[in-house]
N, C-alpha and C positions, 0 to 999 in steps of 0.2 A: 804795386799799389793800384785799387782801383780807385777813379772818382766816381763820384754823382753829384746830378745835380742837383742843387739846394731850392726846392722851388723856382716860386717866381722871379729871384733875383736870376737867374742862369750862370750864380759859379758855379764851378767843376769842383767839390771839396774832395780830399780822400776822406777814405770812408775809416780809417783813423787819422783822430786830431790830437791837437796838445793841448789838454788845460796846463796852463802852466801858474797856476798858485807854488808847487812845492820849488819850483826857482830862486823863491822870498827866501831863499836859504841856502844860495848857493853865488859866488862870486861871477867877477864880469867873464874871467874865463871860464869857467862853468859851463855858464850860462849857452855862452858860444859854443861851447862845443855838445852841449844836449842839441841844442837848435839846430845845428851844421848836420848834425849825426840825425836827427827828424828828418831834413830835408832831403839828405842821402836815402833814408829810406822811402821819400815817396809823400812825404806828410808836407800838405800846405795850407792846414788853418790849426790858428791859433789863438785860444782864449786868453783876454786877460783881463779878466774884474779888479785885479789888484790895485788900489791905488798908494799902496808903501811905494816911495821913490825909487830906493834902488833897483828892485825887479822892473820897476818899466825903463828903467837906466840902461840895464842889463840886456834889456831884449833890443830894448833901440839898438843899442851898436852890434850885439847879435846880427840883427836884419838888414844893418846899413849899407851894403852891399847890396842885399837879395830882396828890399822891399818887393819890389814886384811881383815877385813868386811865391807870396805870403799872404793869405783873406783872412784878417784880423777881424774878429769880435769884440769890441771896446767898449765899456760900458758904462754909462751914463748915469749917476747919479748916488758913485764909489767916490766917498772923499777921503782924503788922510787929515785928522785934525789930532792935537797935541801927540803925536807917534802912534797912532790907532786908526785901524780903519772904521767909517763911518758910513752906514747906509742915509742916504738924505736926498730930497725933494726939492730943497733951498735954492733956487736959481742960481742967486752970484754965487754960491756955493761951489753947483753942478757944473757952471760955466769954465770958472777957474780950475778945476776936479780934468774937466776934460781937455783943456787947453796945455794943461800940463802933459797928459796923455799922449798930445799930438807931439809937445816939444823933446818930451824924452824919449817916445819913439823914434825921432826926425824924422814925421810926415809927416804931408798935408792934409791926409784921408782918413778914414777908418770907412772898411770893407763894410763890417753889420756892427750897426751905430744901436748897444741894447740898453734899453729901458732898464734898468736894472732891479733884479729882484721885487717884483713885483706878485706879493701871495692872494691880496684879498681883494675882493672884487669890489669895494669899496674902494678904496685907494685906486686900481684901473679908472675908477670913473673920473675921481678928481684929477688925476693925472692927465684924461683925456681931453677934460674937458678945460683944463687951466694952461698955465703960461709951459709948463715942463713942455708939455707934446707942440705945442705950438713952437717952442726953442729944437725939439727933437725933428720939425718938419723943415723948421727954418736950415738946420742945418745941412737936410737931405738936398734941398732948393740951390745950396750953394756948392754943393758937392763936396761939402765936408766930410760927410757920410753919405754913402752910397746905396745902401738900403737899413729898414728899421726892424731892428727885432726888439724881443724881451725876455728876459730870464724869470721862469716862474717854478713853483714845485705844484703847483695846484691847478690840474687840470681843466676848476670849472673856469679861474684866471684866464687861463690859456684859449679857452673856448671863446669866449665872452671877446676878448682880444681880435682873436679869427674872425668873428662874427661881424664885431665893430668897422673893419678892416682897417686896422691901427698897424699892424704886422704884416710883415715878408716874411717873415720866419720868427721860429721860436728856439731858445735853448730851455730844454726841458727833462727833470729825473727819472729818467729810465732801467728800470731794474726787473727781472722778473718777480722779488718781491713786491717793490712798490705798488706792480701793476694790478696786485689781485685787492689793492682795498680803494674802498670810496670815496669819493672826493669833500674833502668837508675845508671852511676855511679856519678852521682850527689847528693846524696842522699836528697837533699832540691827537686829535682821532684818528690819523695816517697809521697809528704805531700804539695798536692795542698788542696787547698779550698774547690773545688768541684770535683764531679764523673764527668764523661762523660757519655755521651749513651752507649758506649763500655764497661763500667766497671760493667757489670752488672753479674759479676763471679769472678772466679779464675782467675786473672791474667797469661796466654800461658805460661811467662817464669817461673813462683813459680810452675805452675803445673807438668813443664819439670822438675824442680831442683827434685819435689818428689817422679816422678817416675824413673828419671833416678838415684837415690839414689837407691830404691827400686830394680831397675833393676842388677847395680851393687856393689849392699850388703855392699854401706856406708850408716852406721846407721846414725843417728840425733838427738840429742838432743836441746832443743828449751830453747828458752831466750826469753824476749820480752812479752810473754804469756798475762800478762793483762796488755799492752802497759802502764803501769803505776800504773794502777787502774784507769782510764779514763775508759774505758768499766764499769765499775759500776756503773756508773752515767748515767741519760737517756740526762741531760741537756751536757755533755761532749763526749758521743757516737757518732759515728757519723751513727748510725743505729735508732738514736731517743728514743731508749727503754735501761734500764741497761740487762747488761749480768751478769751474776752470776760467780765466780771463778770455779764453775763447769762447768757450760756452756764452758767457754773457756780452761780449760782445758780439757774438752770433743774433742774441734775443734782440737786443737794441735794435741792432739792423736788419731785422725783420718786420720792425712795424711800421705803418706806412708811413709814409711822408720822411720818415726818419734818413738823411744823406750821411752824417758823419758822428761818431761819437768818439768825444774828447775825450782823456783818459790824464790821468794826473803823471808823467812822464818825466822823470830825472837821473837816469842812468842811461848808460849804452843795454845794459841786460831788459832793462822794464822796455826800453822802445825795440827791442829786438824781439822779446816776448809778444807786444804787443802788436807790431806786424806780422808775427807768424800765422794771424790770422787768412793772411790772404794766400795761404798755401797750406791750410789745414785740411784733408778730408771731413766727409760730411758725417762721417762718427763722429769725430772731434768735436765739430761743433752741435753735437743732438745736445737739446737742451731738455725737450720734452718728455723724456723719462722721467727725470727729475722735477718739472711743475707736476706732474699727475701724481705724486705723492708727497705733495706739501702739506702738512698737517696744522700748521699755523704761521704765523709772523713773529718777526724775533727783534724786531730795533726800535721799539717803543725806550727811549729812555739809555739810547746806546750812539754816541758820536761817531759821526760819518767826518771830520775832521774838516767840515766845510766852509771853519770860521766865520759864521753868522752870529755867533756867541762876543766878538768885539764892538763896540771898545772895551778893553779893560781898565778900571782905573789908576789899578798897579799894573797895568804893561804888560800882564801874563801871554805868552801865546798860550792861549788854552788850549786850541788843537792840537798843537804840538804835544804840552803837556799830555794831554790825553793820548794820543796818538802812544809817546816811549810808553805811557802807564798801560794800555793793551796788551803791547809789544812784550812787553816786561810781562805782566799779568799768565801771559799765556806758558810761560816754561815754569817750570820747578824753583828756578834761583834767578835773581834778574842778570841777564849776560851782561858781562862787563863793554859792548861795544855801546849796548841803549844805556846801562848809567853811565858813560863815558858822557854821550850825546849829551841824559837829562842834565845833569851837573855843568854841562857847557853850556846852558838857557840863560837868559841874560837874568829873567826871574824863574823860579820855579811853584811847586803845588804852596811851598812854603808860606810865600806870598802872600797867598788867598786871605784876602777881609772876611768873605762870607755874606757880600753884599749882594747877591745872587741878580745883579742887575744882567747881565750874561743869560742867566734861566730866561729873563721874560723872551730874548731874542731868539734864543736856540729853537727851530722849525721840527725839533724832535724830542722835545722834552729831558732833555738830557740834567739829570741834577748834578751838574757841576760843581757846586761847592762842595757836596758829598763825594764825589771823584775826587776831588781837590785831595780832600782829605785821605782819600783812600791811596792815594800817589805820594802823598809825604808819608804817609806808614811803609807803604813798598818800598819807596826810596830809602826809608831810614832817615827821615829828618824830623828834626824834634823842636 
């Protein structure tokens, strides 16, 4: 494994990491032995936006031995309220949200203490300028957390962020798709239908965001990387050809400032896969054939399964759901291992009110309750 370093803070991250969301679905020993089996391979950061209890249960005693060898990303302002995750601002809220964080990991610390999800540049401001950032500095002062990031999808966020110097670093969506459209705070104009004549590169503002990272030494850490698993498919690309999980984590880590990219990791085979990056030939990892013949963009309206669409009212994982309904979608008959899986959800598409409160949240315009729908017909439920 190699590391680099993450900017200004000066850890050493590998340059793959663990988002660990798909954890929220796997027991204490599980848990332990994806983590044990990361760390065998070289991996020392690890995201965790999740604030459902058991996964931060899970990882704690995962780490409880090896805290030390582990630069946690923990993020500030993920609450759990009635069994659902909640994006929220609310102080006593946030406080409580992250305190819980410390006690179910068993530390005192968190590595990159992030701002969480932050899209619109309005929100940056009141954030900045209110009691959240002042409680996020307070607790850098005590060394609760040790340096400050932010999780954003929206590059001009991210800039404005840099600029302010509010950040040490950023967790940020990096795809070779994402990177050819323009930054708007809409984030439904990320995921048009088609390219334009214009879009035939980097996107002016994403290429700003990586060099002026680069320039003043806030490192980056990437989310987003295989926008799903849709880049693997040539019928789902919106480049016409599949990319490889090396491939794209080749692209990530070639933009500046960029030190590690998180990958969503829950088997021994995905984290094997996903370090063979560092022993790939530089065929392997050519990505470039493949942007010089992208014809347009394909995820306007297509779930990257990144649970931004919660709370549900009824409980649904919609990710999930979504997630078997792809899975399923893509063969001829649905394989008996994904309906084993859907039928084992504690709710299913069944569920769905149709109260599309999920639509206003989803950062990719995903219509959900139409999926809903489309996932009780696949599944066969009536």
């Amino acid at each position: 494994m190699n590391y680099r370093r993450l900017g200004k803070t000066e850890l050493m991250v590998s340059e793959i990491g663990l988002g660990a969301e798909w954890l929220e679905r796997h027991n204490t020993a599980e848990c332990k032995e994806i983590i044990d089996f990361c760390a065998k391979n070289g991996i020392n950061i690890l995201d965790c936006w999740m604030s459902e209890p058991n996964v931060r249960s899970n990882i704690g005693a995962a780490i409880k031995n090896s805290r030390s060898r582990w630069i946690i990303q923990g993020h500030l302002g993920s609450v759990w309220e009635n069994g659902q995750y909640v994006r929220t601002r609310n102080l006593p809220k946030v406080k409580a949200a992250f305190q819980d964080l410390l006690d179910r990991l068993g530390t005192d610390y968190i590595d990159l203490g992030m701002i969480h999800y932050v899209d619109q540049e309005g929100e940056l401001d009141q954030i900045a300028e209110g009691p959240f950032y002042a409680y996020v500095k307070e607790l850098k002062e005590k060394g609760v957390i040790r340096h400050i990031g932010m999780s954003t999808h929206n590059p001009k966020v991210a800039i404005k962020a840099v600029e302010m110097g509010l950040v040490e670093m950023i967790l940020f969506s990096i795809n070779p798709a994402f990177d050819l459209l323009p930054a708007s705070e809409d984030l439904n104009d990320y995921f048009a239908e088609e390219y334009d004549a214009s879009l035939a590169g980097i996107d002016a503002t994403r290429a700003k965001l990586y060099r002026l990272c680069e320039e003043k030494d806030v490192g980056i850490t990437v989310m987003k990387g295989f926008a799903g698993g849709r880049l693997f498919n040539e019928k789902t690309s919106p480049f016409g050809v599949a990319l490889t999980p090396v491939q794209c984590i080749h692209y990530a880590l070639t933009r500046p400032a960029v030190a590690s990219i998180l990958t969503g990791l829950e088997t021994p085979e995905q984290i094997r896969e996903a370090v063979s990056y560092e022993t790939a030939s530089e065929e392997q990892k050519d990505y470039a054939t493949i942007l010089a013949k992208a014809p347009r963009h394909a995820y306007r309206g297509q779930c990257t399964y990144c649970g931004h669409c919660k709370p549900c009212p009824e409980n649904i994982d919609i990710a999930m759901v979504n997630k078997l309904y792809d899975l399923a979608a893509m063969q001829p008959t649905v394989p008996a291992s994904v309906r084993s899986h859907y039928f084992a959800l504690e709710k299913t598409a069944a569920d769905c009110i149709g109260c599309k409160g999920c639509e206003t949240r989803c950062p990719f315009g995903v219509p959900v309750a139409e999926r809903m729908e489309k996932a009780k017909a696949l599944f066969g439920e009536h």
